[in-house]
N, C-alpha and C positions, 0 to 999 in steps of 0.2 A: 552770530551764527544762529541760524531756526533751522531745527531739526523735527521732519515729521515722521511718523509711521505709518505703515500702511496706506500707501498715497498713490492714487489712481493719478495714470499715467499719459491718458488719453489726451489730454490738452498740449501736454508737453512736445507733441509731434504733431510738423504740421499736415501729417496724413490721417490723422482724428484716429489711431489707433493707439492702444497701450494699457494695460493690465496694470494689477497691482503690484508696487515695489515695495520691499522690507523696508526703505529708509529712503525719503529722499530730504539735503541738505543744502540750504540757503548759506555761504560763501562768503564772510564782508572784509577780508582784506588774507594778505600770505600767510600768516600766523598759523590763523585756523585752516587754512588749507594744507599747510604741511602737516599738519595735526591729524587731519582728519585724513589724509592720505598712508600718515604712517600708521595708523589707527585701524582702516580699512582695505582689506585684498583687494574682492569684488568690488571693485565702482567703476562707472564708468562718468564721467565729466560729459554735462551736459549744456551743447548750447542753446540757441535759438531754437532747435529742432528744425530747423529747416529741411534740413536731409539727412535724418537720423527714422528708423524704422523699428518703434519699439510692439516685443511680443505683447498681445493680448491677455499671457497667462499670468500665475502668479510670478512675479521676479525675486529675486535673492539679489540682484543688485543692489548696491547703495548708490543713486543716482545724486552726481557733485553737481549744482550751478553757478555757476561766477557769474553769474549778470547783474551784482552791485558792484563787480571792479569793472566801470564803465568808463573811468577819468578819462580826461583829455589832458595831456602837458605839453607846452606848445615850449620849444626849448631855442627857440627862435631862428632863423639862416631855415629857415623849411624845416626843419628838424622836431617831428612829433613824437611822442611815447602814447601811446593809445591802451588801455586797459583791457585785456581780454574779451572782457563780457558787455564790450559796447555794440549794440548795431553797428552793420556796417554803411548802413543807409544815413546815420549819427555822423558821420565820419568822411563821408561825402557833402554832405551839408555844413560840415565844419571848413571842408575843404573850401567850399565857396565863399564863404566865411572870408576866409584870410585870403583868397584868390591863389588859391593852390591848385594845382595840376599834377597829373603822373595817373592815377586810377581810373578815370572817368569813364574806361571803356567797361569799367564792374559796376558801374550805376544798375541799382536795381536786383543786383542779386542780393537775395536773403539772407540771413544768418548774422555771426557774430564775430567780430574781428578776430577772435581766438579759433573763431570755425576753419574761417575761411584760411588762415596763415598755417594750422594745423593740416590742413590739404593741400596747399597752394593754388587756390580758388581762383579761377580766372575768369576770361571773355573777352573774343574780340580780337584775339594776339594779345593781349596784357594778363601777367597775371601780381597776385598782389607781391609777390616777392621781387619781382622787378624794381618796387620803391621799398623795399625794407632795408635797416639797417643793421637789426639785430634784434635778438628775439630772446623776452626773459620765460625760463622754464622750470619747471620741476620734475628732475630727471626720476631712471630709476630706483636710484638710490633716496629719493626723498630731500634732496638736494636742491637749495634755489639757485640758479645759475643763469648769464649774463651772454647769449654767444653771439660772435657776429656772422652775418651773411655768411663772410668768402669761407668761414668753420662750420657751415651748416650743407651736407646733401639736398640738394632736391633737384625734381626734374617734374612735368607734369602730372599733376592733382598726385603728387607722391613728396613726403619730405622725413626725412631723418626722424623729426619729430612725432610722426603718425608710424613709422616701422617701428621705433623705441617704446611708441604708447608713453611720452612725454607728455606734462601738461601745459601749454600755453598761459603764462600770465597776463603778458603785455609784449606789447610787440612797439619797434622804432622807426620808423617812416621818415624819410628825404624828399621833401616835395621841392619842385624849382614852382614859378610866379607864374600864374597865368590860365585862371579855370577856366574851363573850356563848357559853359554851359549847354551849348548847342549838341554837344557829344552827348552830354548827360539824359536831355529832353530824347534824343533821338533813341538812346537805349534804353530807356523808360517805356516811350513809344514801344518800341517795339515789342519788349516784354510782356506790355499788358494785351497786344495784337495779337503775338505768338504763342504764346502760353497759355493754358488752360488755370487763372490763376482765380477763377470761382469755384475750384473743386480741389478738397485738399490732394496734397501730391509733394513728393520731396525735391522738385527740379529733377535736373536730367540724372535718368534712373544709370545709364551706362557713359564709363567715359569712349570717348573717340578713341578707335582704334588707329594706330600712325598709320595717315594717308585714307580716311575714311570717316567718315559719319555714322555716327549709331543711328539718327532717324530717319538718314538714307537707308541703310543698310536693313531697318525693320520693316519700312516700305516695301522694298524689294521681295523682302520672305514673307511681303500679304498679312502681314500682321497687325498693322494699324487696325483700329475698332474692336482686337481681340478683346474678348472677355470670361472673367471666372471669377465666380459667387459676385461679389462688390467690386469687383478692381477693373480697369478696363485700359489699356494701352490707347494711349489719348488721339483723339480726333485732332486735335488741337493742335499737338506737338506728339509724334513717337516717339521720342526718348523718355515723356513724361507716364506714367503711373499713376494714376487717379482714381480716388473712393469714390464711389459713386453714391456713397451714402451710407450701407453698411458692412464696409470691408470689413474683412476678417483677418489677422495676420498672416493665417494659410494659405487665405487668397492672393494674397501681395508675393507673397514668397513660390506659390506654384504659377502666376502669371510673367516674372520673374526665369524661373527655369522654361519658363515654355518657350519666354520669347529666347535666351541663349541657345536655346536647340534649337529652336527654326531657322533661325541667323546661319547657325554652324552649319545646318541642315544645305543650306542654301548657298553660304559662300565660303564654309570652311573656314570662316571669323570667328573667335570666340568673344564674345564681351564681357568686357567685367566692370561687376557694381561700381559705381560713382559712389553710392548713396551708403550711410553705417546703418547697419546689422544689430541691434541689440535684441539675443536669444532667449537670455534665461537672468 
């Protein structure tokens, strides 16, 4: 375990914003995590940052990282354990590896295999729960536990695990034979095509509302190129949110309510954040 104080925060997200934290703590196996969970209120478990939006000010958080439980267990018949705090890009490249298929339509999205299973990360019509087989956790009582799929809610970018404020350990994947590289190359392609992925940004800021497009839908309300202070609703992509260099976290957060009002304004849609919030 490494334990720092006073630790500036900005690298941590990959929209370059983030203040200073009371505590942030380096992770190396369950032990010290159930420790340091029953130890600590305020924390909040931190992945990749990928799509995580931290304030600028000072924090009272103790911000958790698992990104040295990265393992791979290959348990053989397709059957992975994968460690929380692996990339999921690590994981994909494993897949090809052993000639595994099932994910490849999530080639290319960011974060950490604990990120994405904690939201139920998708793309494409796939999402990662589609190949899970069970998911180890630590509930709210501080508790490691073992559950399977068919015992777990979820439904789009929504899972048990993220309404409970669970923490993801590790998670168990079923792959059947037969990677499918051309799928992989082609949603690569287009990621780096369609995304504004020179400018930080947390991916798509709203999820789809059923039977709609949020980057339809911000089009429509004229809101592509909008801008306040540093933040700009992306040329690139509208659903994306991008620093333009010196965002501010007020900026991100009032470009944010502007675009939900003009959306609503316009089609009596309401969106809501894709992307985590971290306040105070």
């Amino acid at each position: 375990m490494k334990l720092y104080k006073n630790h500036l925060m900005k690298n941590y997200s990959n929209m370059k914003i983030g203040g200073i934290a009371k505590e942030f703590i380096e992770i190396e196996n369950r032990d010290e995590l159930i420790e340091i969970l029953k130890e600590k209120k305020n924390r909040f478990i931190l992945g990749n940052g990928t799509n995580t939006l931290i304030n600028d000010g000072e924090l009272e958080t103790t911000f958790i990282s698992l990104k040295a439980i990265d393992y791979i267990k290959d348990e053989n018949n397709g059957v992975v354990e994968v460690g929380a705090g692996l990339d999921f890009s690590d994981l994909i490249d494993y897949m090809e590896e052993k000639d595994y298929t099932g994910l490849e339509n999530l080639a290319g999205i960011p974060g950490s295999v604990g990120g994405l299973v904690f939201m139920n990360g998708g793309a494409h019509g796939t999402e990662v729960f589609d190949r899970i087989v069970s998911v180890e956790i630590v509930d709210e009582n501080n508790e490691l536990r073992r559950i399977k799929k068919e015992d777990l809610k979820f439904s789009y970018r929504v899972t048990e695990i993220k309404e409970k404020n669970w923490v993801v350990v590790s998670a168990t994947f079923k792959f059947d034979k037969g990677y499918l590289k051309e799928v992989v190359d082609k949603y690569k392609l287009k990621r780096s095509e369609n995304h504004p992925l020179n400018e930080p940004n947390l991916g798509s800021t709203f999820k789809n509302p059923e039977g709609y497009f949020s980057a339809r839908l911000i089009i429509e309300a004229g809101l592509q190129g909008k801008q306040i202070g540093g933040a700009e609703v992306s040329m690139v992509h509208p659903n994306f949110i991008v620093n333009k260099g010196e965002a501010k976290f007020s900026d991100i957060i009032e470009i944010i309510n502007h675009v939900k009002l003009g959306v609503k304004d316009k089609t009596g849609i309401e969106l809501e954040e894709e992307i985590i919030i971290v306040r105070n």
